[in-house]
C-alpha angles and dihedrals in degrees: 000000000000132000110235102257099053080042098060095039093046116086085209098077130030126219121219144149110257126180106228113174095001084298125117108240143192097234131190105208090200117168078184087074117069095199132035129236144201118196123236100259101053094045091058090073090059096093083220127116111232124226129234112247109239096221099033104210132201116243114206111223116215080255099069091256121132110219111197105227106199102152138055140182119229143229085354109189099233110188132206125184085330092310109119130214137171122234134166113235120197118212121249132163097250124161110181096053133037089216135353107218104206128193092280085075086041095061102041081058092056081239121169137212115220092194 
C-alpha cells in the first residue's frame, strides 16, 4: 500500500472518485495491490454486515508496518463512469484512501495494462 502523496505522484497507481455502495469514494487503482480494500469508516456506510475471513492475513504498508486484515465486505457495487462491477473489500484501517482497488477488481473488469 502506498500514502497519497507518494500515490499521485507515482505512474504506477492511478487516483480517482468511485461509487461503492452508492457511496462516492477516494479510490487507489493500484495493479500493485492483489486484493482490493475498503477502510473501516467508509464501510460502515454499506449497510452490509462484513464476514470474518476465515484465515485473517498481515498487509505490509510501504512504511514497514504490518496491518492484520480479519474482515471483509462482500459482493460491493463499485461503480465507474455508470458501469457497475462486485468486488470483495477487505477491510483495512487506511487513512489516505477510502478504498484501494487491486488487480483482483482489475481483472474482474477485463481491464489491461498497457506497461
Amino acid at each position: 500500500m502506498r500514502r497519497r502523496r507518494d500515490s499521485e505522484t507515482s505512474p504506477d497507481g492511478v487516483t480517482s472518485i468511485l461509487s461503492v455502495q452508492s457511496h462516492d469514494v477516494y479510490a487507489l487503482i493500484d495493479p500493485s495491490s492483489t486484493l482490493s480494500y475498503v477502510s473501516p469508516y467508509v464501510a460502515k456506510g454499506f449497510g452490509i454486515e462484513p464476514e470474518q475471513l476465515h484465515e485473517p492475513f498481515s498487509v505490509s504498508t510501504p512504511v514497514g508496518e504490518c496491518i492484520l486484515a480479519v474482515r471483509v465486505y462482500r459482493d460491493c457495487v463499485v461503480t465507474l463512469r455508470g458501469w457497475d462491477t462486485v468486488d470483495d473489500l477487505i477491510e483495512l484501517r487506511i487513512i489516505d484512501f477510502d478504498v484501494i482497488m487491486g488487480m483482483d477488481w482489475l481483472y474482474s473488469c477485463f481491464a489491461k495494462l498497457d506497461c
